[in-house]
Legacy VTK file of the C-alpha trace (Angstrom):
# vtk DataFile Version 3.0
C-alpha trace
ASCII
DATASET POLYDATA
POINTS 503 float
102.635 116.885 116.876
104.750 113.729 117.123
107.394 114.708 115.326
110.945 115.705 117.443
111.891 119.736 116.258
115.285 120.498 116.628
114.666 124.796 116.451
112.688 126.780 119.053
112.904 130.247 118.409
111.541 131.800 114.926
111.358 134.849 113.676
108.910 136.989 111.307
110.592 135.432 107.968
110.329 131.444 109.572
106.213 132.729 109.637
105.574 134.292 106.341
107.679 131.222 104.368
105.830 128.588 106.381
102.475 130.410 105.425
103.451 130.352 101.826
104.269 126.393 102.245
100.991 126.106 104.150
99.387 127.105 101.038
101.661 124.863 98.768
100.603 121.899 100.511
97.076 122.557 100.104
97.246 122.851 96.476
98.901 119.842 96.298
96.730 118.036 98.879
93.987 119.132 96.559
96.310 117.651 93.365
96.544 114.401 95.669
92.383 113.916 96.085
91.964 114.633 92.398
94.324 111.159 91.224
92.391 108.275 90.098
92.882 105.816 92.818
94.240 108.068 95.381
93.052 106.726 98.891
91.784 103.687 97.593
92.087 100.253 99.674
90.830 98.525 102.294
89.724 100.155 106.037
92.386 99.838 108.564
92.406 100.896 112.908
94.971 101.581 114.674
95.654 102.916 118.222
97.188 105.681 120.607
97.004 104.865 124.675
98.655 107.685 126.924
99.087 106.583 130.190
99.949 107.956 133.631
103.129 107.137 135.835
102.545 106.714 139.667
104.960 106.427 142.380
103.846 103.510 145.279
101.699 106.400 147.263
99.776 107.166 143.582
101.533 110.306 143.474
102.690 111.197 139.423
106.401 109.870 138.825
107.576 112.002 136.184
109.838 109.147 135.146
108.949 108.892 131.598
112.097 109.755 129.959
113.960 106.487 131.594
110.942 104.571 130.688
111.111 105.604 127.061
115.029 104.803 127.233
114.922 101.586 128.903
112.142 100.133 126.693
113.462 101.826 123.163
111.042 101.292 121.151
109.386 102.829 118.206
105.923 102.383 119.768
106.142 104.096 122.414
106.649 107.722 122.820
106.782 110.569 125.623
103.693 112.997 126.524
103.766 116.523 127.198
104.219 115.667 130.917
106.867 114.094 132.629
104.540 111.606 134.582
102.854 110.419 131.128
103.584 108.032 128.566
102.106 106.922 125.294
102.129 103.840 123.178
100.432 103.345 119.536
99.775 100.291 117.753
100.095 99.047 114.244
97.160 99.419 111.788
95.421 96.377 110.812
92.704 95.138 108.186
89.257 96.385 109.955
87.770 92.916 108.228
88.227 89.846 110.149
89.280 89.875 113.770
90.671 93.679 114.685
90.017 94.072 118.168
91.240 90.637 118.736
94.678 92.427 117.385
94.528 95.442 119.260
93.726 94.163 122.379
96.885 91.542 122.039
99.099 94.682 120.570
97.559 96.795 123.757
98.020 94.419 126.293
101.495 93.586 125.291
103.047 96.810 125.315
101.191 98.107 128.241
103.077 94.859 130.307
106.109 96.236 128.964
106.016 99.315 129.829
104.917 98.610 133.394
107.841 96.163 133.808
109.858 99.509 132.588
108.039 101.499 135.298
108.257 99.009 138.217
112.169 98.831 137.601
112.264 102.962 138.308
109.839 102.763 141.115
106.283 103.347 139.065
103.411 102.409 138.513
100.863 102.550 135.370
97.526 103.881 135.169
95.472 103.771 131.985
92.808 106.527 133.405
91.027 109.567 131.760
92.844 111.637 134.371
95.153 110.906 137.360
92.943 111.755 140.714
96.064 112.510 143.082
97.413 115.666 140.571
98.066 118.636 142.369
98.896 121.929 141.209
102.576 121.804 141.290
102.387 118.548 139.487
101.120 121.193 136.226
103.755 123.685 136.479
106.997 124.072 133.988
109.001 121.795 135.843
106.190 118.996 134.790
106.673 119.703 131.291
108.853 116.713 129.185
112.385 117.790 128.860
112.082 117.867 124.862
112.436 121.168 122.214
109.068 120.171 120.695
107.219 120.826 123.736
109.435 123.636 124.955
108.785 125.455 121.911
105.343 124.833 121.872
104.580 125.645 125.522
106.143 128.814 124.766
104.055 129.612 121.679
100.971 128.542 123.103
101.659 131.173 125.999
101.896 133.757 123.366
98.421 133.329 121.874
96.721 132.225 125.601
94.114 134.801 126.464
94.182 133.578 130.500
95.892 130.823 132.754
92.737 130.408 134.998
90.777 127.053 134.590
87.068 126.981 135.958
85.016 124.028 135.282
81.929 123.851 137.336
80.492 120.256 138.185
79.057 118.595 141.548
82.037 120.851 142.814
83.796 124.024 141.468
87.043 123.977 140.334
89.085 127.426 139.564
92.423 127.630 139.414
95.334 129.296 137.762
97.865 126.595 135.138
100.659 128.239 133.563
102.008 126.817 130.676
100.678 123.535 128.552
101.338 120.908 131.251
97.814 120.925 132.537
96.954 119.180 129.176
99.303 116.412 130.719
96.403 116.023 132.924
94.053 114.552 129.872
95.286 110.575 128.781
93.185 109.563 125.647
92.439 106.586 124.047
92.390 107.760 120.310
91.355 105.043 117.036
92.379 106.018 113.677
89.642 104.943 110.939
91.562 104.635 107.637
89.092 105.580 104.935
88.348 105.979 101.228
88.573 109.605 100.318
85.391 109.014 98.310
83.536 108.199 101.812
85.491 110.661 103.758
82.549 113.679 104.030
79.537 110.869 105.559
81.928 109.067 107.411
83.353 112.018 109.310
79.691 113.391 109.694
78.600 109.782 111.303
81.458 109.435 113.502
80.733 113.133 114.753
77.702 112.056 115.276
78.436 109.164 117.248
81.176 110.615 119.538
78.247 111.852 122.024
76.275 108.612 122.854
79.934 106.658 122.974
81.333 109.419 125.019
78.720 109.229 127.652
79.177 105.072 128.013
82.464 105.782 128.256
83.205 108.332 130.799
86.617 107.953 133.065
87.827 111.005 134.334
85.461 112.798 136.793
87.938 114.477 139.378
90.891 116.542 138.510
92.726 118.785 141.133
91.126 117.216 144.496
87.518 118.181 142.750
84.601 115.962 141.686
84.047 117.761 138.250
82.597 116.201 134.792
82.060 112.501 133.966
85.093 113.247 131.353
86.482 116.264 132.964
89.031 115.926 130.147
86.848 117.443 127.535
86.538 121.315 129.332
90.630 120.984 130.902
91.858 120.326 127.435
89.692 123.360 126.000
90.812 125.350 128.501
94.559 124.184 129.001
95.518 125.043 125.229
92.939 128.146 124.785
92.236 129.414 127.966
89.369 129.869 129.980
88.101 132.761 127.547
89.452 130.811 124.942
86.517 130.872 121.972
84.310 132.799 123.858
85.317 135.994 121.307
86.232 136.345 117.683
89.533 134.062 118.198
88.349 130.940 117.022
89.512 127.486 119.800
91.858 125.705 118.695
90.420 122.373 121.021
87.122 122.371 119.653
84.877 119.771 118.432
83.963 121.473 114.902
82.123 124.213 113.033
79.411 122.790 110.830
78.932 119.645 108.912
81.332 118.561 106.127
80.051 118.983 102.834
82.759 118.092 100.329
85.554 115.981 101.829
88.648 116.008 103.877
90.295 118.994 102.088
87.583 121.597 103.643
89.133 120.493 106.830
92.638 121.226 106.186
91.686 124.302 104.457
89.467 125.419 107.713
92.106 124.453 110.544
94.872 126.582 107.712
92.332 129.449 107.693
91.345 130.115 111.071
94.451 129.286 113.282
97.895 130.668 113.314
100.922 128.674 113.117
102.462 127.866 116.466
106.078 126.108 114.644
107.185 127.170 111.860
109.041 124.669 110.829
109.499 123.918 106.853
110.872 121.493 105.395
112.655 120.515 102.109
110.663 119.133 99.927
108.351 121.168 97.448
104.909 119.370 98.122
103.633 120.574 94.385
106.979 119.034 92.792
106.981 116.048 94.476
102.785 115.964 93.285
103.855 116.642 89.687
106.450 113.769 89.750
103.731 111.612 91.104
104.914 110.623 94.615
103.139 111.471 97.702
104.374 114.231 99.335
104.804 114.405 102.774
103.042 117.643 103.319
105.077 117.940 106.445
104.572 121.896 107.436
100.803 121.321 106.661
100.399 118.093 109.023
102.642 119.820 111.774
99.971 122.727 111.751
97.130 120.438 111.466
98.670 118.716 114.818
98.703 122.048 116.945
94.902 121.881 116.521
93.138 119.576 118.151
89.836 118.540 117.326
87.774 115.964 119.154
87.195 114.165 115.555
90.056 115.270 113.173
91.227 114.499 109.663
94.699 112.758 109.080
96.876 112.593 105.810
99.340 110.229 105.624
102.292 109.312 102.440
102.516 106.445 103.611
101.054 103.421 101.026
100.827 106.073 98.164
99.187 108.390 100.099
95.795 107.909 102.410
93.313 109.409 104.204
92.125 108.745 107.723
89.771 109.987 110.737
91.438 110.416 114.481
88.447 109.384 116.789
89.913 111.500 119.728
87.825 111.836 122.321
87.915 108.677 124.572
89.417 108.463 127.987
92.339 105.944 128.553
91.133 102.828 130.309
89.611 101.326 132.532
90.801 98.159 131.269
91.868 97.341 127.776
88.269 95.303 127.217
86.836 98.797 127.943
88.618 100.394 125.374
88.500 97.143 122.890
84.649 97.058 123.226
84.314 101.432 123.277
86.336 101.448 119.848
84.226 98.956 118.321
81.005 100.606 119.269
82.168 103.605 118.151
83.545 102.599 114.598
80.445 100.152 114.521
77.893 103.240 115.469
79.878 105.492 112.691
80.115 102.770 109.789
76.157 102.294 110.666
75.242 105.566 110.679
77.149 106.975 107.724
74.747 104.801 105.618
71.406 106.846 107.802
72.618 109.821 105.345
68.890 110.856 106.006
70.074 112.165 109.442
72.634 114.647 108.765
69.561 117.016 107.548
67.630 116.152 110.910
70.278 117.146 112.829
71.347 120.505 113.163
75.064 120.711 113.726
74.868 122.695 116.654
72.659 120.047 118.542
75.552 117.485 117.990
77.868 119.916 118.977
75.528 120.390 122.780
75.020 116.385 122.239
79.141 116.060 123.211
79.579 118.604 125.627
76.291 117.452 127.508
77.898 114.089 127.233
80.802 114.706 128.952
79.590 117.047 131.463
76.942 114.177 132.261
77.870 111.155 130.996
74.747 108.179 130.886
72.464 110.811 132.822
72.680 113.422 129.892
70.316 114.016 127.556
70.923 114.247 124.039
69.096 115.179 121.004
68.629 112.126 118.814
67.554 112.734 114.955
64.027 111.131 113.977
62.476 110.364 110.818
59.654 112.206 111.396
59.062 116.024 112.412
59.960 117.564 114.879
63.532 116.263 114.664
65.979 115.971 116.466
64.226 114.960 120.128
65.477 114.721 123.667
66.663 111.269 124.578
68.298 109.930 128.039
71.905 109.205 126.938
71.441 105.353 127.804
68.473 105.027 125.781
70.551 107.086 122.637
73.374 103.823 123.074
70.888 101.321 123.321
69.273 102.077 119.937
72.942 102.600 118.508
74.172 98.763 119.293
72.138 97.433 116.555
73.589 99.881 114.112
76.999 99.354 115.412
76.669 95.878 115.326
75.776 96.636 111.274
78.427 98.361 110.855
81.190 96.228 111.805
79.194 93.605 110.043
79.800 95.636 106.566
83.191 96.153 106.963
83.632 92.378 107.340
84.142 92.197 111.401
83.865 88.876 112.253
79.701 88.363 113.738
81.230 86.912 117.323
84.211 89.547 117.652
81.236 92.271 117.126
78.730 90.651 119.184
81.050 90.123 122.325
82.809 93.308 122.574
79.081 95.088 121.836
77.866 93.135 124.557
80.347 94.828 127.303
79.084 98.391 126.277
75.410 96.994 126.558
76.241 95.397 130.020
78.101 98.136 131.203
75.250 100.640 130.388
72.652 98.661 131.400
74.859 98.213 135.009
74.970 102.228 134.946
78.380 101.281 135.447
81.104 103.838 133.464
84.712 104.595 134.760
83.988 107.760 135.879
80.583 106.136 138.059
82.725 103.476 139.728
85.639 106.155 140.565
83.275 108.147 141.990
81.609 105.645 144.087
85.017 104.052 144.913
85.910 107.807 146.438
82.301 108.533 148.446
83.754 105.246 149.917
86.716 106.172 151.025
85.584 109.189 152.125
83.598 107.890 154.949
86.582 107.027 156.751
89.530 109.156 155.547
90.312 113.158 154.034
89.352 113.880 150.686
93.182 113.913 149.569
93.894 110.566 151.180
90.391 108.895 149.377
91.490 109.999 146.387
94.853 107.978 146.243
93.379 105.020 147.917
90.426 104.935 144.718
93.612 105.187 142.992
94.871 102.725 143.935
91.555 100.206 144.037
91.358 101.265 140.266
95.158 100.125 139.409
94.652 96.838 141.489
90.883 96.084 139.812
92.081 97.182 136.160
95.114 94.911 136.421
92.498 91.588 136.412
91.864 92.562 132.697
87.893 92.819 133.756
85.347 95.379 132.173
84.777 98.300 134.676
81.250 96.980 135.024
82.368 93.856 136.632
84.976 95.453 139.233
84.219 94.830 142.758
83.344 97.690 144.408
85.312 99.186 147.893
83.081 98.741 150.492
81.619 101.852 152.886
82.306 100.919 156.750
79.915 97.855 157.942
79.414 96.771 154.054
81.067 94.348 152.388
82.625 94.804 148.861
80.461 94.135 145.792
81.143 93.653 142.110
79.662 96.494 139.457
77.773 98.530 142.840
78.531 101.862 141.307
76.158 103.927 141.358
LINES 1 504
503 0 1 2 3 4 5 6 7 8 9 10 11 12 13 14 15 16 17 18 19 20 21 22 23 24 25 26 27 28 29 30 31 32 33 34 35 36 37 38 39 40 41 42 43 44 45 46 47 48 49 50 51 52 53 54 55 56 57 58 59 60 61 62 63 64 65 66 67 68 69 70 71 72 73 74 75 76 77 78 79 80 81 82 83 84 85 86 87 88 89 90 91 92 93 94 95 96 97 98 99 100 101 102 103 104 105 106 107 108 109 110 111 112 113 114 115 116 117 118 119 120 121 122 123 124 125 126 127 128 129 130 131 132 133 134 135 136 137 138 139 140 141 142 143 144 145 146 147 148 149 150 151 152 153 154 155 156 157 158 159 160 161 162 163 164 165 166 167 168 169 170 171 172 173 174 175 176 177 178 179 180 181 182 183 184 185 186 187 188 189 190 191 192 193 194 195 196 197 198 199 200 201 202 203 204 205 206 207 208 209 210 211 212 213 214 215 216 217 218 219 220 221 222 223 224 225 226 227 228 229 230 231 232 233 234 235 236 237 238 239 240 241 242 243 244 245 246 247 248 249 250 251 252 253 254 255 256 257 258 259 260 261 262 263 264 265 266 267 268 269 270 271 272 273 274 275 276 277 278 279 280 281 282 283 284 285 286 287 288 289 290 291 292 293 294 295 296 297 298 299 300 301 302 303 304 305 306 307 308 309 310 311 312 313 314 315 316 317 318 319 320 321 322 323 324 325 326 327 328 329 330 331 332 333 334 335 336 337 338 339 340 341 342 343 344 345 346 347 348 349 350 351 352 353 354 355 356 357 358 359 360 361 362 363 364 365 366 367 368 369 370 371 372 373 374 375 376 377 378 379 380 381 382 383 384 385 386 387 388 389 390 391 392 393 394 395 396 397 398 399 400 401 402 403 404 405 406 407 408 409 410 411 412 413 414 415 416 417 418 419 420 421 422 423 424 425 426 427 428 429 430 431 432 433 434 435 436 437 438 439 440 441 442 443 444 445 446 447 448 449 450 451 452 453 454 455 456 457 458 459 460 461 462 463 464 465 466 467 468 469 470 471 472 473 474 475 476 477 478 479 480 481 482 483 484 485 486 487 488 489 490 491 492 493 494 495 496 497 498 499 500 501 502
């Protein structure tokens, strides 16, 4: 969905062509995975970071439009909401040093967009989502000024069952959002895996099966609208912003979901299921004939069937891409933003490590009933380290309950295996593992020091007021560069401050 769209109002005849192209491009996607070599070469990562914009009282700035223009660059583009940003970096060789690269392609365009921000007044928060939101932060005059997200705003609202949001967590949030700005509310860290289509099937299946445990060490969003909600409140908003709150409760399949069942023959299946079981939102089609440009031997750019493939969003989800001859890759979408770039360095590395390690366990998959991986992520981000999660075991009955921190602990050894195989460098691997480790064994997570930060607060000031002042602790403490687990901690009246207190 990154694409610009210049049209915003089809008809019947714009829907039955782009259907027929939908189809096109699947034959020819299915062409593509059947050429000797097609796919082939070495892994690659690469990032997305969307970001919040805050005014000096932590209120959202929807200033992203004169951000994007003053910094013009390719990298970084604007969100569905005016008070959110997002920048992507380029894909490098997984062998070697990666995260070293990321984190110095992170870091650097992060400083430039906050010296973009501080000359219009804002600030920058890399955060699961922004604490002082309020409801007339969500509404249509939050929405980016742009005809993609105009048109799809108003085709989501077409196919949207209900507006209401209800999330229960320590505290009960229910609410009514029109429109798609609410999904503004959710800033995601998201890696892209680049692998061999050969591998695709276990490699998707491992990372799905990995999301959980990383999920719950990773947790940084646990208020949204004033309310103390999930560890990664982001998960049930985003559901629920895009389908509703009835959304996938009935036949109408969700179209934020984290998957139906365990892939059994590759990438293709995917396409073919998210084709299948969701309507086109844009029908937009484009010039080229995908099974011409197959027959002629190029890579075609399959460019109505990756714009549908965009408008669904699942928390693990397969990517085509021409570029290089064609390749195939896996979005790893379901980290928060933040807390500091270490965080995310050392969460992408676990979870690429944990899925590289795993897809080689193929005895698991048949342990593990799908739907127990599916409870596994949503139990993860309603609970975060205090979940429990069902763990596959050699030996019957499998899978078994597991605490959530106990789940991660036995993972680091097969992350740490995994990155070894793909040629990580052993020190890169060991160090960034080593953060996750800490920070779990600190009980330590984004979402656990925000909430801490806010009880805090609270002791000497309104909810509303606490919740910008954690705000801005969080921008000050993430700004050092430090691992969450190692921020100092605001101190309750008569205490003084202490580093990694969260509890």
């Amino acid at each position: 969905m990154g694409q610009e769209i210049e049209r915003e109002r089809f008809g019947a005849a714009d829907f039955e062509r782009f259907s027929e192209r939908l189809r096109d491009c699947l034959r020819a996607l299915a062409q593509m995975l059947e050429r000797p070599g097609f796919g082939d070469g070495p892994a690659t990562i690469g990032a997305e970071l969307e970001m919040a914009l805050v005014d000096a009282a932590g209120r959202p700035a929807g200033e992203n439009a004169s951000v994007h223009e003053a910094l013009d660059d390719d990298d970084v583009a604007l969100e569905v909401g005016r008070f959110c940003i997002e920048t992507g970096t380029a894909p490098v060789a997984l062998a070697g040093r990666p995260f070293t690269a990321l984190t110095a392609s992170l870091s650097s365009s992060v400083d430039r967009i906050r010296g973009a921000a501080a000359a219009q007044g804002a600030r920058v928060a890399m955060i699961g989502t922004l604490p002082t939101l309020g409801v007339g932060d969500l509404g249509p005059s939050g929405l980016t000024e742009s005809p993609r997200y105009r048109a799809l705003s108003a085709a989501l609202e077409t196919i949207k069952p209900d507006r209401r949001v209800i999330i229960d967590g320590p505290e009960t949030l229910d609410v009514e959002l029109p429109g798609i700005v609410a999904e503004a509310a959710n800033a995601a860290f998201q890696i892209h895996l680049r692998v061999r289509p050969a591998d695709f099937a276990r490699t998707f299946n491992a990372a799905q099966l990995a999301t959980a445990p990383a999920l719950a060490a990773a947790g940084n969003s646990p208020t949204f609208l004033g309310k103390v909600l999930w560890e990664e409140t982001r998960v049930p908003l985003f559901h629920q912003a895009i389908d509703g709150h009835e959304g996938g409760s009935g036949w109408k399949p969700s179209r934020v979901a984290f998957g139906n069942g365990w892939v059994r023959r590759g990438a293709l299946e995917l396409f073919e299921e998210s084709v299948a079981l969701h309507e086109p939102l844009l029908p937009l089609t484009v010039a080229e004939d995908p099974l011409a440009a197959v027959a002629a031997g190029q890579a075609p750019d399959l460019g109505e069937l990756r714009l549908h493939h965009g408008t669904t969003w699942r928390w693990n989800r397969a990517v085509y891409d021409p570029g290089g001859g064609g390749h195939l890759r896996i979005e790893l979408r379901a980290l928060p933003a933040g807390p500091s770039v270490l965080d995310m360095a050392a969460n992408a590395a676990f979870l690429i490590g944990a899925t590289l390690g795993l897809a080689d366990e193929e005895w698991m998959i048949p342990a593990m009933p799908f739907n127990c991986v599916r409870r596994n992520f949503y139990g993860a981000a309603r609970d975060g380290l205090d979940a429990e999660l069902l763990w596959p075991v050699s030996t019957a009955p499998s899978p078994r309950p597991m605490p959530a921190a106990e789940v991660v602990e036995r993972l680091l050894p097969i992350a740490r295996r995994g990155l070894a195989g793909a040629g990580v460098e052993p020190d890169e691997a060991d160090s960034l593992l080593a953060v996750v480790g800490e920070r779990v064994a600190a009980e330590v997570t984004g979402a656990r020091w925000q909430r801490a930060a806010l009880a805090a607060y609270e002791e000497r000031m309104m909810r509303s007021t606490a919740l910008a002042a954690t705000l801005d602790a969080y921008i000050d403490a993430e700004a050092t560069g430090l691992p969450v687990h190692r921020w100092p901690m605001p101190s309750r009246p008569g205490t003084r401050a202490a580093a990694g207190s969260a509890a």
